[in-house]
LUMLO-418247 format. One record per residue (C-alpha): residue in one letter; x, y, z. Coordinates in Angstrom, 1 decimal, decimal comma, padded with zeros to 4 digits. Example, Ala and Ser with C-alpha at 12.3 -4.5 7.8 and 13.67 -1.06 7.14 Angstrom:
BEGIN
   residu        X        Y        Z
        A    012,3   -004,5    007,8
        S    013,7   -001,1    007,1
This chain:
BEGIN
   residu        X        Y        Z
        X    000,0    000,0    000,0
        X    003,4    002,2    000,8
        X    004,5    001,7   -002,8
        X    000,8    002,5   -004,5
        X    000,9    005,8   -002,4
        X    003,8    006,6   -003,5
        X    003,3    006,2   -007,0
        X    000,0    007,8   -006,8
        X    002,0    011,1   -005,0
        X    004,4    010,6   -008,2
        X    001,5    010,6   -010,1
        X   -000,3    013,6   -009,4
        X    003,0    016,2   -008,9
        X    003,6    015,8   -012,3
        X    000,0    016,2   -013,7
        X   -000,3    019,5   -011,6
        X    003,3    020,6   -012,8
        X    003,2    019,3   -016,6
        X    001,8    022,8   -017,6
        X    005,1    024,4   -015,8
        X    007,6    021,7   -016,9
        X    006,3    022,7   -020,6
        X    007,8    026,0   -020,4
        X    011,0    025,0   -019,4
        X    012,6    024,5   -022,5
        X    012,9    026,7   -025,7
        X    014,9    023,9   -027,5
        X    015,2    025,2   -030,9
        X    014,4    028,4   -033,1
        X    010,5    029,1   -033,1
        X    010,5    027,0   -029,5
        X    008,6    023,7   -028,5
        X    006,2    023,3   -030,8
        X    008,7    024,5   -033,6
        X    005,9    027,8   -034,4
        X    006,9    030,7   -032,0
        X    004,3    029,9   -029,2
        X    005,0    028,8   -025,8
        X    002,8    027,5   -023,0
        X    004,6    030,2   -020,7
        X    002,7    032,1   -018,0
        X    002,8    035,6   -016,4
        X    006,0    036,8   -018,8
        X    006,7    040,3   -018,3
        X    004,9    042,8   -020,5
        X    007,4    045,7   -019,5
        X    011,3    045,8   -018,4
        X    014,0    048,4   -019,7
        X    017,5    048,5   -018,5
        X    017,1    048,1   -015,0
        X    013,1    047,0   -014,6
        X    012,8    043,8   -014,9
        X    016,6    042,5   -016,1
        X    017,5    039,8   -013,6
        X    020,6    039,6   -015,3
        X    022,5    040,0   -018,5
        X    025,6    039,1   -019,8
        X    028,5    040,4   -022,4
        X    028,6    038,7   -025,4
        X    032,0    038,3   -027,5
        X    030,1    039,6   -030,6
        X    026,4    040,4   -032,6
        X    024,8    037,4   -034,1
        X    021,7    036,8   -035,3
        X    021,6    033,4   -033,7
        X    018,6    032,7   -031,3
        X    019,4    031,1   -028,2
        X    018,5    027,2   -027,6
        X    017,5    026,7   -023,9
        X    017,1    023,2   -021,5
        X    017,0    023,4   -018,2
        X    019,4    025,9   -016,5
        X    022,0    025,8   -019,5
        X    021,4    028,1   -022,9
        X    023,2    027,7   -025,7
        X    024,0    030,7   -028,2
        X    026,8    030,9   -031,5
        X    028,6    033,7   -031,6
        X    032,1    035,2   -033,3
        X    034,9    035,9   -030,8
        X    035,6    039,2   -029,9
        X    037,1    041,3   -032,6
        X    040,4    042,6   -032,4
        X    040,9    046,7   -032,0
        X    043,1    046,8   -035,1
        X    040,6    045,2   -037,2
        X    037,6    047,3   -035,7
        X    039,8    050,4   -036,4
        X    040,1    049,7   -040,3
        X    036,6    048,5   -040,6
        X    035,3    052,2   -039,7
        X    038,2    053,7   -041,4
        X    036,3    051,9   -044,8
        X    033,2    052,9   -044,5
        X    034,1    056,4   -044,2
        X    035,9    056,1   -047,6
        X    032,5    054,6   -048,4
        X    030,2    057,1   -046,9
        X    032,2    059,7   -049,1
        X    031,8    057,9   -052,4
        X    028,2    058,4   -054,1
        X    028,8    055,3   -055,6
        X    029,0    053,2   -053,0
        X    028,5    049,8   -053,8
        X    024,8    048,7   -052,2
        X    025,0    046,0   -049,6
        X    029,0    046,3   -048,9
        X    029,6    046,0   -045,4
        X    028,1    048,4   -042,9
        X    029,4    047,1   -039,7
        X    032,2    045,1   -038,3
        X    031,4    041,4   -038,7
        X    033,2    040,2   -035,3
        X    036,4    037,9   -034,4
        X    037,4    035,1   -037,0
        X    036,3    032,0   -034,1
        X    032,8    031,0   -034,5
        X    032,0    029,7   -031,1
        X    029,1    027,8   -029,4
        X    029,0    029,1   -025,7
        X    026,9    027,3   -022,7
        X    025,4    030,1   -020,2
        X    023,7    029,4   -016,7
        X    020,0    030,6   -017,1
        X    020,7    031,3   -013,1
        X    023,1    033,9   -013,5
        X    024,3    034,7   -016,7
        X    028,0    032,9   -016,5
        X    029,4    031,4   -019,3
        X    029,9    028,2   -018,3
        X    032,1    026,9   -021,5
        X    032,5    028,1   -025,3
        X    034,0    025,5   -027,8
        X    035,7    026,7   -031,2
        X    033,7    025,0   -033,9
        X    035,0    026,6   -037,2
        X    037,2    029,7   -038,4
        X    036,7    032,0   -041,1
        X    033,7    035,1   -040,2
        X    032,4    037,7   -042,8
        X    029,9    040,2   -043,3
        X    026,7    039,2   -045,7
        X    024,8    042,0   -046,0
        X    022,8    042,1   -042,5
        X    024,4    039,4   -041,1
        X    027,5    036,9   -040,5
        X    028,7    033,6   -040,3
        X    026,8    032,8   -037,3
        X    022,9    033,1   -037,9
        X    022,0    029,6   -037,5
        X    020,8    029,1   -034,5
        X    021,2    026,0   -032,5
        X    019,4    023,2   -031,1
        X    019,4    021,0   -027,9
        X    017,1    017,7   -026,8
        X    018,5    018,2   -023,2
        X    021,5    015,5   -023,6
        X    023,3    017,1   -026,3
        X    023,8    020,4   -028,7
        X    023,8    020,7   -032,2
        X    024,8    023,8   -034,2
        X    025,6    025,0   -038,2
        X    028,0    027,7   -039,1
        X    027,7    030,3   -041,9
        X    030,6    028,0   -043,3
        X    029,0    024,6   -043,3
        X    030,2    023,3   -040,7
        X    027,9    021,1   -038,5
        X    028,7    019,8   -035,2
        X    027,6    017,7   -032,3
        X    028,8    018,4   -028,2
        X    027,9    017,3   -025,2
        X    026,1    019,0   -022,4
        X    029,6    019,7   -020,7
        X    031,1    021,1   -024,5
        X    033,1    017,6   -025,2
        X    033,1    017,4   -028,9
        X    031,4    014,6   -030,3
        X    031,2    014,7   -034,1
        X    031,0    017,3   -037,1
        X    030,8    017,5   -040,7
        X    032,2    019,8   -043,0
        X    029,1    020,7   -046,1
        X    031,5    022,6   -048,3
        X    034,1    020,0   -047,7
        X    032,0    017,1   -048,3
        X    029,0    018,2   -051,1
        X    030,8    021,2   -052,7
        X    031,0    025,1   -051,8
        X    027,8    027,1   -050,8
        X    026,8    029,8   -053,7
        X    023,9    031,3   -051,7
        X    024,0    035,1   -052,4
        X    023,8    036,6   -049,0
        X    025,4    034,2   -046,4
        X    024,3    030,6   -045,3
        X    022,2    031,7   -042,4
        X    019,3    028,6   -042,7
        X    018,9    027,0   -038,7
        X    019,4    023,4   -038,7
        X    016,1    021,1   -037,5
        X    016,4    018,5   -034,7
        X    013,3    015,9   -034,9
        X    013,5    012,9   -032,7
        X    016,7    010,9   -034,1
        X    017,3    013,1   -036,9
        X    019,4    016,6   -037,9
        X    017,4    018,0   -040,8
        X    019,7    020,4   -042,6
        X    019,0    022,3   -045,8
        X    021,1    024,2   -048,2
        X    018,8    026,1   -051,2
        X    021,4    027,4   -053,1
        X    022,3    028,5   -056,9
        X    022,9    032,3   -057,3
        X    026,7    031,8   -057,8
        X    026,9    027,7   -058,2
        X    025,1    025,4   -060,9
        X    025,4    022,3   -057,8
        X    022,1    021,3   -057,2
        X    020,2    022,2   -053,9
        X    019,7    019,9   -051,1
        X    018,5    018,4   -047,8
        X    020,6    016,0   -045,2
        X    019,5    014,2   -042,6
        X    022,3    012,9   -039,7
        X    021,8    010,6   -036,8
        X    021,8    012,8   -034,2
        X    024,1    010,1   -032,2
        X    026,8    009,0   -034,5
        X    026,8    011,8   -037,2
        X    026,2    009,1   -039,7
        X    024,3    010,6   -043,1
        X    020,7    008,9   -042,9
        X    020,2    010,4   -046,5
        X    020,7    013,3   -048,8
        X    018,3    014,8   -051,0
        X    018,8    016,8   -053,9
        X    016,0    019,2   -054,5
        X    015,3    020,5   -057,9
        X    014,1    024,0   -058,9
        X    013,7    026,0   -062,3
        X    013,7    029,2   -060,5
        X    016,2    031,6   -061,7
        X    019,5    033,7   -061,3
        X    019,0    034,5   -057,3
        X    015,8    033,0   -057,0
        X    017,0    029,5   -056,0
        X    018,3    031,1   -053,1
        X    016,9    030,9   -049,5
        X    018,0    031,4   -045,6
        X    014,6    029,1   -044,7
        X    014,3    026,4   -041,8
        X    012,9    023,3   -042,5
        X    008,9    022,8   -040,5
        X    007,8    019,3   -039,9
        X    004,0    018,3   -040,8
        X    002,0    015,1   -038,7
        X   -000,5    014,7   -041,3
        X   -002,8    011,3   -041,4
        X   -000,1    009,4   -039,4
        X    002,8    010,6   -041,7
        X    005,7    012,7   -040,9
        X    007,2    015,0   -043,4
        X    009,6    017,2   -043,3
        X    008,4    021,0   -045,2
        X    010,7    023,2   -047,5
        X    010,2    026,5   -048,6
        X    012,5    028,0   -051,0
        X    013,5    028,2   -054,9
        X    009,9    029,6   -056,1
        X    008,2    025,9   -054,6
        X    007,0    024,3   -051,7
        X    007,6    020,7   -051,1
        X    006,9    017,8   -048,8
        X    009,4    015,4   -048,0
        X    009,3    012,0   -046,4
        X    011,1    011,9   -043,1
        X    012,9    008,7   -043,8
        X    014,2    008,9   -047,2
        X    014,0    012,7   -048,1
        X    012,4    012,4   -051,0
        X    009,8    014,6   -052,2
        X    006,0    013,9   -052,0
        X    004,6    016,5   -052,8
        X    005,0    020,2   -054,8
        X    003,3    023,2   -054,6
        X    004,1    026,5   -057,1
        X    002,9    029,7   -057,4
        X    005,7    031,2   -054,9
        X    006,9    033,1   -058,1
        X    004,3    033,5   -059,9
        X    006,0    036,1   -062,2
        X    009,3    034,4   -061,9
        X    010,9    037,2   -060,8
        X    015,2    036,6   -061,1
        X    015,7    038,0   -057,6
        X    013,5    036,7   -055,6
        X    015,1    034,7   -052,8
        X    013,2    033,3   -049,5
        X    013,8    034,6   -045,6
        X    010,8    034,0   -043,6
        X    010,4    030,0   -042,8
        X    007,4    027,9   -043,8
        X    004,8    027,7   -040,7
        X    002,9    024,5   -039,9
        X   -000,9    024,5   -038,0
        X   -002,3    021,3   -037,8
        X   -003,7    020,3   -041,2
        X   -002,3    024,2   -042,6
        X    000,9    024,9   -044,2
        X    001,8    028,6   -044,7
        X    004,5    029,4   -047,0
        X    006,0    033,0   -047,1
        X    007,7    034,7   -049,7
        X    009,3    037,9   -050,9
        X    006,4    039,6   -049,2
        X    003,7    038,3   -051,8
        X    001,9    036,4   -052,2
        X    002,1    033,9   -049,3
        X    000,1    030,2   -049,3
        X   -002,1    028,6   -047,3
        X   -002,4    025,3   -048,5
        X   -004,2    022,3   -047,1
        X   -002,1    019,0   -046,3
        X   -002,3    015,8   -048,3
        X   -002,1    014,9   -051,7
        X    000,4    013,7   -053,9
        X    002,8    015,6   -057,1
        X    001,4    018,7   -058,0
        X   -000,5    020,1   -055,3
        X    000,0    024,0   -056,5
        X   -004,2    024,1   -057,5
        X   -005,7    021,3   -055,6
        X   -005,0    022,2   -051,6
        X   -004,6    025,7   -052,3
        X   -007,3    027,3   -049,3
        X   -005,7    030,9   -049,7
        X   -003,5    033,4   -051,1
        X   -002,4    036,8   -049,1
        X   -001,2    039,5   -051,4
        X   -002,1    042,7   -049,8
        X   -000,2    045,1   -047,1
        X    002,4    044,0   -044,1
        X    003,2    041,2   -046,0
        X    005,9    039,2   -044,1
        X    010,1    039,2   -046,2
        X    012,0    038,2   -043,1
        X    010,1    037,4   -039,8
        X    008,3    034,3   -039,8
        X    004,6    034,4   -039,2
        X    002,7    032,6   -036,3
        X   -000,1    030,8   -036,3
        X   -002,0    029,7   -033,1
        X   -004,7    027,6   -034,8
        X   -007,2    030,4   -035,5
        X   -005,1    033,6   -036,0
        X   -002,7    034,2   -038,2
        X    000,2    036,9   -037,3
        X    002,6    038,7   -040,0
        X    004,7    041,4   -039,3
        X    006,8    043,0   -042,0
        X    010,6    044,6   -041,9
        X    008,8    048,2   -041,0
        X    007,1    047,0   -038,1
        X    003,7    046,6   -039,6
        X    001,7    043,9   -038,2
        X   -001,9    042,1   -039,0
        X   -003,8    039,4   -038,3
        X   -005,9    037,2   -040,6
        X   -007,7    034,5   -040,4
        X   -005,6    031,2   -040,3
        X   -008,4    029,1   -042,5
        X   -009,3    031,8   -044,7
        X   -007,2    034,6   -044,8
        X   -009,9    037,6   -044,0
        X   -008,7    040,2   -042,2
        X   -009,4    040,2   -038,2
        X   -007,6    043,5   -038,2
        X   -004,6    045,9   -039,1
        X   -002,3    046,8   -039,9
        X   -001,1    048,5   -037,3
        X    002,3    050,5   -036,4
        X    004,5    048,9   -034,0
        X    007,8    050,4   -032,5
        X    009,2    052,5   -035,5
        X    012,0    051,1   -036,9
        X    013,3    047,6   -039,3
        X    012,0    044,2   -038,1
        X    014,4    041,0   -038,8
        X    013,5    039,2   -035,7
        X    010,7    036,7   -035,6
        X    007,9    037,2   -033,5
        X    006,8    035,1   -030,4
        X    003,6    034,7   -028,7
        X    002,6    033,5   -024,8
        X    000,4    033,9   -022,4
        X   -001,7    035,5   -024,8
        X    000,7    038,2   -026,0
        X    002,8    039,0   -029,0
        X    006,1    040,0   -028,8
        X    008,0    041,8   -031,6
        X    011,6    043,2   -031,5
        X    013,0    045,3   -033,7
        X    016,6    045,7   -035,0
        X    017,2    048,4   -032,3
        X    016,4    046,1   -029,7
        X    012,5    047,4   -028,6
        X    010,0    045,2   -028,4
        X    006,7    045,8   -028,5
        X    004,1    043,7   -027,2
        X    000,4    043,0   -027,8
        X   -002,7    041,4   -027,2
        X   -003,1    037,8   -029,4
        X   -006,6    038,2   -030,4
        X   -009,4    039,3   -032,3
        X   -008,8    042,8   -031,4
        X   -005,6    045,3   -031,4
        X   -004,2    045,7   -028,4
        X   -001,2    047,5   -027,9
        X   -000,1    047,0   -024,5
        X    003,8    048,0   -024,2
        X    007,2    049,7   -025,8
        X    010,4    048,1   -024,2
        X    013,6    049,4   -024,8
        X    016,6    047,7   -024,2
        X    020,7    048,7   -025,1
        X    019,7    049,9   -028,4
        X    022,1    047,8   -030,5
        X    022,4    045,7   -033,5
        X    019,2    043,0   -032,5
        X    018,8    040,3   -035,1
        X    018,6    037,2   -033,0
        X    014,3    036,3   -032,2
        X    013,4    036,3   -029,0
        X    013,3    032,6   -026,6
        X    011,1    031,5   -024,0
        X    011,8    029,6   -021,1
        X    011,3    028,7   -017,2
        X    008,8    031,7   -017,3
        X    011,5    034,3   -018,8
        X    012,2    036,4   -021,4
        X    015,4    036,3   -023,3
        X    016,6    039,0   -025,6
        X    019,9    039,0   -027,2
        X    021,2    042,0   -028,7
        X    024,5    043,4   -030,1
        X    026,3    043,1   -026,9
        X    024,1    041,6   -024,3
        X    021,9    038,4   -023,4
        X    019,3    039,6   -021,1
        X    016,9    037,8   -019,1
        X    013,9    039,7   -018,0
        X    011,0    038,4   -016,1
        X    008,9    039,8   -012,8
């Protein structure tokens, strides 16, 4: 009787605590359920430099890596620390470049950090680093970003993380080293226009990584899956497109869709859609009408969003799909529910989706909300925080929150009606990196700092 009573105690702490255990963890980009949302309750709605920061830390360098958390350990990529020297000739460029008319448009417009490109472990108790391995060498500046925007990912026994270089790796919890792969190495050099910046996608025993590529390389696109454990190759895919010049380009994370007792894993990128299966790669299904114009510059940011039986595809602003799930081949007319080609369409943030509403924001800050099954407008847009949006928005505890590239957030009511509730501002630095979720906190990384804000 002893034992049963036990068991039964057993029993119910973690029935009454499941709801808290769920917001532990923020164990990849766009969290738990892989979509932006968490579970999380009683987040702050207002903190600026000293209200609310229960601690922040220096970073080596600006990324636009979001932090991975499990438990009390967060894992972030960053460069090393520039040196002065090099800091000193970056700004003596752009003033030769600031006085020529001519300059050349996306040449480099900051310094892009120290040549290392680390992973670092911090303590979600106090902010300490508690250990940062090397993984590659070799940083640059792409435009907006470097060669450490993929963010990494963690199951709680290990972390795995891609560079801007191709390099794909494998540690322990305690930063021992356990495998890696070199892409360029092994499948041939990346000719993505703008930087590899796609985040890798860890799904039960498998590493889904993509590389949509084809600007400045003829090598065909492709998808990879690894055993998480050994760094074996389970497969690789080759993904064909017709898309043109730029077009076959794209910095997009592969979603996974439980449809009818069937896993697949979703692309976006290279004017199509597809649906893969999970244990061979190849393709199931296709969807067009990304490109409808076939425009020759007309790469993908913003990540494909999966909502049950819903798949949203973002583009280059417009149009974005809804399309149904199912089917087989061409799918580009038959599950087609929707189309969204009017204002504050989404380029770089990724949308969310709760089920019913459907978020976008675009780069200026404009945000609207639709109707996940059929598109209509609930309302907006509206104006957020003033200012360019690369960050992807997250929602919890019925709130949106949306950071801008100067490190404000703004946050407001999910629903059927506006809401705005409250304008944060933070350090006022370079802020790429999305916001993360996790043990009812609020983390924010911008140029210099990780903060973690809560009550």
């Amino acid at each position: 009787m002893k034992y049963l009573h036990i068991l039964k105690t057993i029993f119910v702490f973690l029935l009454l605590n499941a709801p808290l255990m769920a917001q532990e963890n923020w164990p990849q980009w766009r969290g738990p359920e892989m979509n932006g949302t968490s579970p999380a309750k009683g987040l702050p709605v207002s903190w600026s430099t000293t209200e609310n920061i229960i601690w922040k830390t220096a970073l080596p360098s600006w990324s636009g890596s979001t932090p991975a958390i499990w438990g009390d350990t967060i894992f972030l990529i960053s460069p090393s620390a520039a040196d002065p020297e090099s800091i000193k000739q970056n700004k003596e460029q752009q003033a030769k470049k600031k006085s020529n008319r001519r300059r050349r448009r996306g040449g480099p417009a900051r310094h892009p950090g120290g040549q290392d490109l680390l992973l670092l472990a911090i303590s979600t108790k106090d902010g300490s680093i508690i250990w940062q391995k090397k993984m590659d060498e070799g940083n640059r500046i792409w435009r907006k970003h470097n060669n450490t925007s993929p963010s990494p990912v963690t199951n709680g026994k290990g972390v795995w993380a891609v560079t801007g270089t191709g390099v794909v790796s494998k540690h322990a919890m305690d930063g021992t080293l356990k495998w890696q792969h070199d892409l360029q190495k092994e499948y041939g050099e990346f000719g993505i226009n703008w930087g590899y910046a796609a985040s890798p996608r860890l799904y039960k025993n498998m590493l889904i990584v993509a590389v949509l590529h084809g600007y400045k390389t003829d090598d065909p696109s492709y998808i990879l899956a690894f055993d998480i454990e050994t760094g074996n190759v389970l497969w690789r895919q080759e993904r064909p497109t017709d898309a043109r010049v730029e077009s076959p380009d794209a910095y997009t994370t592969p979603a996974i869709l439980e449809h009818d007792g069937q896993t697949q894993i979703v692309i976006t990128g290279g004017d199509y859609v597809t649906g893969h299966a999970l244990k061979t790669g190849a393709e199931l299904w296709r969807a067009g009408g990304l490109n409808p114009d076939k425009k020759r510059f007309f790469r993908i940011v913003a990540s494909p969003v999966i909502s049950g039986d819903m798949i949203y595809a973002p583009t280059r602003k417009k149009p974005l799909l809804a399309l149904r799930a199912g089917g087989s081949g061409d799918i580009s007319k038959s599950h087609l529910v929707w189309k969204w080609e009017g204002p504050a369409a989404t380029d770089v943030p990724t949308p969310i989706c709760d089920g019913t509403n459907f978020y976008m924001v675009d780069d200026k800050g404009f945000v609207i909300c639709l109707d996940a099954k059929t598109g209509t407008v609930i309302w907006g847009p509206e104006r957020t925080e003033k200012g360019t949006v690369s960050a992807s928005p997250v929602m919890a505890d019925n709130k949106i929150y949306i950071t801008n590239e100067k490190g404000t957030t703004t946050v407001l009511a999910a629903g059927p009606k506006f809401k705005h509730i409250a304008t944060n501002e933070l350090d006022g630095s370079y802020t790429l990196s999305s916001p993360a979720i996790a043990g009812g906190k609020l983390y924010i990384r911008t140029a210099s700092h990780l903060y973690c804000i809560g009550q």
